[in-house]
C-alpha positions as CSV (number, residue, x, y, z in Angstrom):
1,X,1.8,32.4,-24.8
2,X,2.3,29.8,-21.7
3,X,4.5,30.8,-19.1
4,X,7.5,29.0,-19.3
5,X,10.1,28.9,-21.9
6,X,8.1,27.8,-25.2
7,X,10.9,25.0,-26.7
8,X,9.2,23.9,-30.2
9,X,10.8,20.3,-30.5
10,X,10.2,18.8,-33.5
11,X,10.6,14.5,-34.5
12,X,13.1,15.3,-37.2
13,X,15.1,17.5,-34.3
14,X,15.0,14.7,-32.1
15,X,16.0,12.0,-33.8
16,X,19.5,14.3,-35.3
17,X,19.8,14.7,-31.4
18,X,19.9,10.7,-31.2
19,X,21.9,9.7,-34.1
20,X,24.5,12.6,-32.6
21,X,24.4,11.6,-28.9
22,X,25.0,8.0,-30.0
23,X,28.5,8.9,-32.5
24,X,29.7,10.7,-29.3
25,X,28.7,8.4,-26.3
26,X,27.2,5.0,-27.4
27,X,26.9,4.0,-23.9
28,X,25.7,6.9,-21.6
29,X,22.5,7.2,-21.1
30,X,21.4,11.2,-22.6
31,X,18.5,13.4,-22.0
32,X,16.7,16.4,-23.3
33,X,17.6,19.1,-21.5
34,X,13.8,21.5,-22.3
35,X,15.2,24.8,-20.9
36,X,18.7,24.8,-22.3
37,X,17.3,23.0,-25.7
38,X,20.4,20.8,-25.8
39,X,21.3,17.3,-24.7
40,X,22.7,16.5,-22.0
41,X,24.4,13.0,-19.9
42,X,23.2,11.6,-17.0
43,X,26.2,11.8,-15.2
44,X,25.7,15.4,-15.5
45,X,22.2,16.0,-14.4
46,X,22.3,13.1,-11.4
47,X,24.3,15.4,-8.9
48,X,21.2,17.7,-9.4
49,X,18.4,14.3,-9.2
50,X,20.3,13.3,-6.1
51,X,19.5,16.8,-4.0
52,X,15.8,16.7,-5.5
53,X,13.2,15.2,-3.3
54,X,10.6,13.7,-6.4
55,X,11.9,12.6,-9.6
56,X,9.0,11.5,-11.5
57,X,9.7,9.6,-14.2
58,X,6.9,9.1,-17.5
59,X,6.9,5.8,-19.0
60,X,5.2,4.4,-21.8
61,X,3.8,0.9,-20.2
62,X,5.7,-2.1,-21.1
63,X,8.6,-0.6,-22.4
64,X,11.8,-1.8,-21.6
65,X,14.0,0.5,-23.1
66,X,11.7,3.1,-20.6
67,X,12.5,0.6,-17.6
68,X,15.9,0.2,-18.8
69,X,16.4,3.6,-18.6
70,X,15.4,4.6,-15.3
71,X,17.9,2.0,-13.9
72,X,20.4,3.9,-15.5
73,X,19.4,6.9,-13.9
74,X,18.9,5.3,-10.5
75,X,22.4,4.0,-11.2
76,X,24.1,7.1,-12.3
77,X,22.3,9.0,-9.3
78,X,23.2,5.9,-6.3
79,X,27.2,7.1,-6.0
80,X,25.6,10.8,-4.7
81,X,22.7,9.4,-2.7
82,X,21.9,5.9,-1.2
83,X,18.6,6.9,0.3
84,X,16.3,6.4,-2.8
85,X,13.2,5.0,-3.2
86,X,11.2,4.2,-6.2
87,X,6.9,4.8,-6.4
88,X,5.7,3.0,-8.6
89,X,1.9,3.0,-10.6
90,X,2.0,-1.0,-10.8
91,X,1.2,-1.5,-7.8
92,X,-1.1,-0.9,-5.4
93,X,-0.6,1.2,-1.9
94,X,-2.3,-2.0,-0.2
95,X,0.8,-4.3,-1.9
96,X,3.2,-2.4,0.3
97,X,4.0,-5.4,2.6
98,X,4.4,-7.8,0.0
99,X,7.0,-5.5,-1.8
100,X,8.6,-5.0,1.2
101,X,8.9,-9.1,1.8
102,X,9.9,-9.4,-2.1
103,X,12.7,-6.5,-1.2
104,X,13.9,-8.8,2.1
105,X,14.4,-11.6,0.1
106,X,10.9,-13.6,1.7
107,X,9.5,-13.4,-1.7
108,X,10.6,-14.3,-4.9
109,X,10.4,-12.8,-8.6
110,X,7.2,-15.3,-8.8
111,X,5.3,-14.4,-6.1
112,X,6.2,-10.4,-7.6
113,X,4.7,-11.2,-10.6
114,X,1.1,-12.8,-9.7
115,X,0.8,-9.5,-7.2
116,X,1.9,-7.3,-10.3
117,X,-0.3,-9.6,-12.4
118,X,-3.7,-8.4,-9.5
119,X,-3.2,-5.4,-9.3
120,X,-2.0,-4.5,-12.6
121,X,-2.0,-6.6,-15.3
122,X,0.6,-8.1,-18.0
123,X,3.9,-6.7,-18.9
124,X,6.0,-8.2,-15.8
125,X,9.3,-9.2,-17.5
126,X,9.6,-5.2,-18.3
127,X,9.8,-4.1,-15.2
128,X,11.6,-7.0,-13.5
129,X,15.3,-6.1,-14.1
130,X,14.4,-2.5,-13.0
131,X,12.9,-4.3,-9.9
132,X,15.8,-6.4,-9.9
133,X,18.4,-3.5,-9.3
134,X,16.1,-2.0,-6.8
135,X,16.2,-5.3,-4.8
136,X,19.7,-5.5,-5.0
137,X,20.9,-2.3,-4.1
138,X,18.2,-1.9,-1.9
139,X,15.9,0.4,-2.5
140,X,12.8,0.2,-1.5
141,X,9.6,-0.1,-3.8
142,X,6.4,1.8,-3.0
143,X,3.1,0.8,-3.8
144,X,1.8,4.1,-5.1
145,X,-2.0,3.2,-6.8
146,X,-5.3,2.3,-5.6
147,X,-7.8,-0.9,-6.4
148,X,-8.6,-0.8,-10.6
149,X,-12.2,-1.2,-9.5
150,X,-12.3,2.2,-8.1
151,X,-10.9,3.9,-10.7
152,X,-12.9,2.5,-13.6
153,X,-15.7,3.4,-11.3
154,X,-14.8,6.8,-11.6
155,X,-14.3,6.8,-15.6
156,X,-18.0,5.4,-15.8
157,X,-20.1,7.6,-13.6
158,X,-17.8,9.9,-11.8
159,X,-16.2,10.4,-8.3
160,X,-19.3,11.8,-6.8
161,X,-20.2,7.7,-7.1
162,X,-18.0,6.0,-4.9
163,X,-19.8,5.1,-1.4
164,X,-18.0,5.5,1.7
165,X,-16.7,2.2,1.3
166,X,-14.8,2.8,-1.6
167,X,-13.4,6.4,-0.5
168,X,-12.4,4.7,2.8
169,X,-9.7,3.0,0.1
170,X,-8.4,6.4,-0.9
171,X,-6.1,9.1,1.1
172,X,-7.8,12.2,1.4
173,X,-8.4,13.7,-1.6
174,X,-10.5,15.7,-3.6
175,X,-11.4,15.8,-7.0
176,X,-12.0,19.1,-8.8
177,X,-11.2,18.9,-12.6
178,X,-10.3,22.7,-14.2
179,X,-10.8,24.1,-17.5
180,X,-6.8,24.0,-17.8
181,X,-6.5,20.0,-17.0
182,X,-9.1,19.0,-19.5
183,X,-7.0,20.9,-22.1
184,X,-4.1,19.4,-21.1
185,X,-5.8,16.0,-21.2
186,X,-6.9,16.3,-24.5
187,X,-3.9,18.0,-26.3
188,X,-2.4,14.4,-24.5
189,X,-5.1,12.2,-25.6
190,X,-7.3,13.6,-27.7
191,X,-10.8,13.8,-26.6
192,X,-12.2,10.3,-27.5
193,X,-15.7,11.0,-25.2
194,X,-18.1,12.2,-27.6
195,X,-20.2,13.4,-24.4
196,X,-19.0,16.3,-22.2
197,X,-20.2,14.4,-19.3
198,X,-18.3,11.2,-20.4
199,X,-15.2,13.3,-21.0
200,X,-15.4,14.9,-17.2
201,X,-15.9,11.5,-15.4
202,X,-12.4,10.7,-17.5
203,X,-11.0,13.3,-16.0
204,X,-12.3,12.5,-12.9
205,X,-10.5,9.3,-13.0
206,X,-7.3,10.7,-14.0
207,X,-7.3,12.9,-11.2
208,X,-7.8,10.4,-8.7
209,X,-4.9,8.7,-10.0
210,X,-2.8,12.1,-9.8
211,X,-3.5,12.9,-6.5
212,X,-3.2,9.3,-5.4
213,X,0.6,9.0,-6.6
214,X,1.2,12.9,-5.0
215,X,-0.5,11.8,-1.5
216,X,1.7,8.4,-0.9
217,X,4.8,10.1,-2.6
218,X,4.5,12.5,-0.2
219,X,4.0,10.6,2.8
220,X,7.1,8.4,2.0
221,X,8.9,11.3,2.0
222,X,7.7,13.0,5.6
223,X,8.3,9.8,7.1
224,X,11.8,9.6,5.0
225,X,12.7,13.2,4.8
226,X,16.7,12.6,3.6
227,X,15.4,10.3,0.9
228,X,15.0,11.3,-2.9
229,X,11.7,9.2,-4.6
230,X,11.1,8.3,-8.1
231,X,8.3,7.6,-9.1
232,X,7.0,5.3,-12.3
233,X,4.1,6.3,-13.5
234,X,1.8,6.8,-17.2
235,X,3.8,9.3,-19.3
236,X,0.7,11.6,-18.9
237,X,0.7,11.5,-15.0
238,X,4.4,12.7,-15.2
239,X,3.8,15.8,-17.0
240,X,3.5,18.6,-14.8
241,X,0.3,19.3,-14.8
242,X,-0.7,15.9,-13.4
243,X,1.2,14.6,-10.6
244,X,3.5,17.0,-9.9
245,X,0.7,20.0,-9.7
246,X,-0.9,17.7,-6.8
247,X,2.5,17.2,-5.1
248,X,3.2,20.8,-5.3
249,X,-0.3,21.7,-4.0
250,X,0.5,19.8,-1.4
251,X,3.7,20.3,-0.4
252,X,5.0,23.9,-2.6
253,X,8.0,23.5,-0.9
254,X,8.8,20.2,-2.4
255,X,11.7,20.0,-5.1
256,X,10.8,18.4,-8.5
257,X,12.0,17.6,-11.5
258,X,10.4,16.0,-14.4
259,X,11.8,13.4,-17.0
260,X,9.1,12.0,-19.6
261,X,10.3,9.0,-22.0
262,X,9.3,10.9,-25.1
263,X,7.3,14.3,-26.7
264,X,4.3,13.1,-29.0
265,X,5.5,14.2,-32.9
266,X,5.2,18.2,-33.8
267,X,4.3,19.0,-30.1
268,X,5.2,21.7,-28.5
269,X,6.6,21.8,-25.2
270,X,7.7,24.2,-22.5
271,X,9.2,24.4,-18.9
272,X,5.9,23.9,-17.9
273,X,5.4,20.7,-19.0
274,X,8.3,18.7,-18.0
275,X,12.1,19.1,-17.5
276,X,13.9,16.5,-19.2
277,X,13.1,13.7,-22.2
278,X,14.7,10.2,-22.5
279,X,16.9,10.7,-25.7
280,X,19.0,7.8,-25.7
281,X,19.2,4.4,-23.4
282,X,22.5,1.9,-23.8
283,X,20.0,-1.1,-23.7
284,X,16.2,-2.2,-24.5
285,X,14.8,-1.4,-27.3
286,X,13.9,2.4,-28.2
């Protein structure tokens, strides 16, 4: 058996958990508490996300109701601790000063959206009341991911490929892929590479990604050491054998904690895995 507590969490379970959290409290925002198998409210979990130093927080991409949710939780956390940030996969580490203008009002939801549009893609009008909120209450947004070119690089013929050029783009990482992360990727995925070697160079890519988020995450933080960051990333780079194994790598010393946006019908999760899962959100769509 894994260590950690084994919590078998079923779809039916869940959505009994929903329809109950919504007769009691249509308007609070509720999560999955994995260890103590029973839900619980935001307000009651953000004293705890406030005197945590990473939140990282899975997303399914262009979800609203995802987006919508973490403003809640940025909200609910804000009356315990002003000095947040928010990472975020969308954008790249080398967008950092024009997230910083859009955050001092020098650029405008427009300009936001053809630099999300570069280095990300579609999907913009999710994210932008989350980014909204952030602006507003001034947060600040990080950059968190690296150039798309490298990282499909990476996925085709592997990280032993990039030239110096290309790892001059990247923080100092490495990339050594395990037995136990390619499981974990493909109990996530499913293995859809016929070839092992196709498979690995996935992998690869993955971890490039995990390690990125960890590495700029982490120097926010040692640069900002009373702040608490959350960061936005793929659902299966907030699981805890992504992202948060790289930060703790890193940094063991580091408090985590780990809210994913949903668990993938009949899985079966454990402390291990994650700490919390988006039950309910008072707006978007679910």
């Amino acid at each position: 058996m894994p260590h950690g507590l084994r919590v078998i969490l079923m779809t039916g379970l869940l959505c009994v958990l929903i329809l109950l959290n919504g007769q009691t409290n249509a308007n609070a925002l509720q999560l999955f508490d994995i260890k103590t198998q029973r839900p619980v409210s935001i307000e009651t979990v953000a004293p705890t996300l406030a005197a945590t130093q990473i939140v990282s927080v899975g997303e399914r991409h262009g979800s609203r109701r995802d987006h919508d949710a973490l403003q809640n939780i940025l909200s609910a956390v804000l009356p315990h601790k002003k000095q947040l940030a928010l990472g975020l996969e969308m954008f790249q580490h080398e967008s950092q000063s024009e997230l910083d203008a859009y955050l001092d009002g020098e650029l405008d939801d427009a300009g936001l959206a053809a630099v999300f549009e570069r280095d990300w893609g579609q999907g913009f009008s999710t994210v932008l009341p989350l980014l909204h909120f952030c602006r507003d209450n001034g947060i600040p947004l990080l950059g968190l991911n690296i150039p798309r070119d490298i990282t499909r690089k990476v996925a085709a013929r592997g990280f032993s490929s990039l030239d110096e050029d290309e790892l001059s783009e990247l923080p100092p990482i490495t990339c050594t892929i395990n037995p136990s992360y390619e499981d974990f990727l493909r109990s996530m995925l499913g293995d859809h590479h016929h070839e092992t070697r196709s498979f690995t160079f996935f992998c690869e890519a993955q971890r490039v990604w995990d390690a990125t988020f960890a590495v700029n995450a982490l120097n926010y933080l040692a640069e900002n050491p009373e702040s608490t960051v959350f960061i936005l990333c793929g659902s299966v780079h907030a699981w805890k054998p992504a992202v948060p194994s790289q930060i703790q790598q890193r940094a063991p010393e580091t408090t985590q904690i780990i809210i994913l946006p949903d668990i993938p019908p009949g899985a079966v999760m454990t402390t291990a895995d994650g700490d919390y899962v988006l039950l309910d959100s008072p707006q978007g769509n679910p």
